[in-house]
N, C-alpha and C positions, 0 to 999 in steps of 0.2 A: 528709520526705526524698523527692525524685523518685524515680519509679518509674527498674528499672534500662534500661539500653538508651541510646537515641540520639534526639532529632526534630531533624531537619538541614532550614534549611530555603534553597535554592542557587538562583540567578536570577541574568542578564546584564540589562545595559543595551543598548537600541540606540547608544546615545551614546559618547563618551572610547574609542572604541577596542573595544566590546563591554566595557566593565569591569565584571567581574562581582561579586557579593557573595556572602555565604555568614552562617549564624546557625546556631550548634547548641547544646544545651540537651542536660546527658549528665550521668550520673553515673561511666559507666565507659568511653566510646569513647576507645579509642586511638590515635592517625594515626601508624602506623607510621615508621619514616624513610625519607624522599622526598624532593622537590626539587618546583621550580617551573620553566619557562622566564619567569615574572613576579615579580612584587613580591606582598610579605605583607604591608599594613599590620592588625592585630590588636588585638582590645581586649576583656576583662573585663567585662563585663555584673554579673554578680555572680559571687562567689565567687575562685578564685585559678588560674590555669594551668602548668602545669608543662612542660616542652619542653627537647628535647636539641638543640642549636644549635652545630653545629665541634666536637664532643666534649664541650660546656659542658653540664652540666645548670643549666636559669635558672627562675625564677620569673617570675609576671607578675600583679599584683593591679589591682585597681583603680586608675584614675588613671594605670593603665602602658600606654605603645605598647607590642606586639612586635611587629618588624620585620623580615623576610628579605629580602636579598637574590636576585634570580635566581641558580638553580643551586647553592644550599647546602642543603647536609643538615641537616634538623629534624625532629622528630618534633612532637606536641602530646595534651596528656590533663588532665583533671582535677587539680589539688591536692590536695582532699580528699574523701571520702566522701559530702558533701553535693552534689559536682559544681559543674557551672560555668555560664553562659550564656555561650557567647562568638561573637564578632562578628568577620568578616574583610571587607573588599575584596582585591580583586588586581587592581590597574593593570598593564598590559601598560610593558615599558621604555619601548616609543617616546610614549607617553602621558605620561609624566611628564618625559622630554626635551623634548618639545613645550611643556610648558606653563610649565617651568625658565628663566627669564631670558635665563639665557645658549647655549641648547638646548643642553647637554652634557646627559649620559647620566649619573645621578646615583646617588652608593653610599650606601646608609644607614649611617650611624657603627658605631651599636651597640643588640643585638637586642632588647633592652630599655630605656626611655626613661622617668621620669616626667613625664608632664604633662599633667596633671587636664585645663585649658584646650581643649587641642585634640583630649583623649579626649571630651570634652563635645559638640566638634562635630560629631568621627565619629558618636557615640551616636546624636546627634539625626538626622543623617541618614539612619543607617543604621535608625533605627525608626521612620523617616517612610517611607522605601522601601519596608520591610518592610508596613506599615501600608497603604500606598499600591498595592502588590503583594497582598493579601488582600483588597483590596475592589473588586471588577471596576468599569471606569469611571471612576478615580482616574488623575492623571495627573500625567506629570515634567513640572513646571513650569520658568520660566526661573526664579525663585527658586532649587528646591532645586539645578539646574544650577549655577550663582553659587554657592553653598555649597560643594558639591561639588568643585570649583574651587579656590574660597578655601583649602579644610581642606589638599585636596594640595599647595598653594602654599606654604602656610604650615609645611604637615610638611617638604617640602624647605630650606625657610629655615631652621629651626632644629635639621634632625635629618640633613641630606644632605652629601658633597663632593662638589663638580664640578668634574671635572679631566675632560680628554678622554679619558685610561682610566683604568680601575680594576682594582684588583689582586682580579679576581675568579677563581676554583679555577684553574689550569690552563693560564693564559697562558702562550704562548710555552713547550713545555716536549711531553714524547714524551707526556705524559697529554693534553694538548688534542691531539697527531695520534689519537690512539687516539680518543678523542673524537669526531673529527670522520668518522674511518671506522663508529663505530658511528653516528653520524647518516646516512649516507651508506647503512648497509646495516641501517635499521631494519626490515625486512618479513624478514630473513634470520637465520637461526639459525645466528649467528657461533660457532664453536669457539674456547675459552683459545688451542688448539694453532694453529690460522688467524693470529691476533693475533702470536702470540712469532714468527711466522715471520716474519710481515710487517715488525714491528717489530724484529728481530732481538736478542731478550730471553730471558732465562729467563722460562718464565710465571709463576713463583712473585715474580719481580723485578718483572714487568711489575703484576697484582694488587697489588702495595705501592704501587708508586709513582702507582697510577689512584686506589688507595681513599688515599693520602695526599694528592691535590689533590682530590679531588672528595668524598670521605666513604662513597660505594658501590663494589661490585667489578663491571667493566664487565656483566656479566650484569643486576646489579641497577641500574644506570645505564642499560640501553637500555629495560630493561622501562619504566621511570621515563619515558624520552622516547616511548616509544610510548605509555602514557598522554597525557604533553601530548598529541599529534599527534592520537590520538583523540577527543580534547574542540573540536580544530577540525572533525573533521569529521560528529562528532553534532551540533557547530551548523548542519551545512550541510544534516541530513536526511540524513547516510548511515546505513542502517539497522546495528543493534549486529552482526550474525551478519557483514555483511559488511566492516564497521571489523574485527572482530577478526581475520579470515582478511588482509584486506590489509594488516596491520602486522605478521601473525607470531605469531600465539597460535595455540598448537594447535586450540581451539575458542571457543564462546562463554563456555561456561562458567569456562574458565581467563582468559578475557578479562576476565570480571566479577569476577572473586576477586582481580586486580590492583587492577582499576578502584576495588572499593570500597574497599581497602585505605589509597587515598590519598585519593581524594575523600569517602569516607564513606554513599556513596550509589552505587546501579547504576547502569550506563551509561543505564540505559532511563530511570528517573529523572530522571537531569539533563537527559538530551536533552528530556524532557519541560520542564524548569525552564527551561532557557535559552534554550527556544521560546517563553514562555510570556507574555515581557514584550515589549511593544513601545511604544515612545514615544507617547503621546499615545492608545493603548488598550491601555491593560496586560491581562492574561487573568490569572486567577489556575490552578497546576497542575492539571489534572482530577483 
């Protein structure tokens, strides 16, 4: 049996938009419920995954995609006792719009998919990355690039709609304005009582009806988005002490107790990881 705990191990590409990857090997880490501003494509290495997806508890074994769409509520953890291996990319929207036929902006069906075939191709990429990321001087070829390619081409052919929208949380509706003022005022520590005003709600009404399109209560939805926004900008070298003070955390430390919650990993970590790869000379993490 693995030992208990976590080894995560999280790295960008310079390429497709920064699209990053991720591997963890766990017998007990929990990824709390969060969101994405991107895509989850997921896959089972060994063992089986378990994950809360729209209120659905699902499975995901081997042979299985699981799939999130941007801005939906999931959590993820282990199946069983023996724990898991599991494997994610996260393609950014416009990345997969781009490379979609028809460029429309693409939904994925449903959170779980079987099919061996094209979990074979993620695998192999994703442990050739991996591989290729551990050994300093290794490099992304135009091969695994074309692969790369191929596999998300091929997952949207068989597992996508594209339609020019999608009925994704919150459209059109007083939870997407709410929405859009906590976007608008993520560095601020909005008040329930701020919101019911604005919006002219009961806040007990208004809480329903946000945590019924989106799956979080707007407090839990902004912290969510201030993570995203943080992970752009420890890609750009903004130091951790000073991301957490400009998006609104009390400190660093409340800053990191978010952070690892969703990504599984400290900020100073990843910022490390997704500094670490670059095309044509990859660095492995110090």
């Amino acid at each position: 049996m693995p030992s208990s705990g976590a080894s995560i191990l999280i790295s960008k590409l310079d390429l497709f938009e920064g699209l990053e990857w991720m591997r963890i090997q766990t017998d007990q880490h929990h990824f709390e419920p969060h969101t994405h501003g991107h895509f989850v494509v997921g896959m089972v290495e060994t063992g089986a995954e378990r994950f809360m997806h729209r209120g659905s508890h699902l499975l995901a074994h081997q042979g299985d995609l699981s799939l999130v769409n941007p801005d939906v509520v999931h959590t993820g953890e282990p199946a069983s006792p023996a724990g898991y291996v599991y494997r994610a990319f996260y393609p950014q929207a416009s990345f997969l719009q781009n490379i979609d036929p028809q460029g429309t902006l693409p939904y994925l069906r449903y959170p779980v998919v079987h099919d061996p075939e094209l979990v074979q191709r993620f695998l192999h990429i994703h442990q050739e990355l991996t591989r290729r990321f551990l050994h300093s001087g290794r490099r992304v070829d135009l091969g695994l690039e074309t692969a790369l390619l191929e596999a998300f081409h091929l997952l949207l052919h068989r597992h996508a709609e594209r339609k020019a929208h999608h009925p994704f949380p919150g459209s059109h509706s007083v939870a997407r304005q709410v929405q859009d003022f906590l976007e608008a005022h993520l560095q601020d520590p909005v008040r329930l009582e701020t919101l019911a005003q604005v919006f002219q709600m009961h806040p007990v009404v208004l809480v329903r009806v946000f945590k019924r399109q989106f799956g979080l209560p707007p407090h839990a939805y902004q912290n969510q988005r201030r993570i995203d926004r943080s992970r752009s900008m420890l890609r750009q070298g903004r130091a951790v002490a000073e991301t957490a003070l400009e998006l609104g955390f009390f400190d660093q430390s409340h800053f990191t107790k978010h952070f690892r919650r969703v990504m599984g990993v400290t900020p100073g970590v990843y910022q490390k990881a997704v500094g670490g790869w670059q095309t044509g000379s990859n660095r492995p993490i110090p």
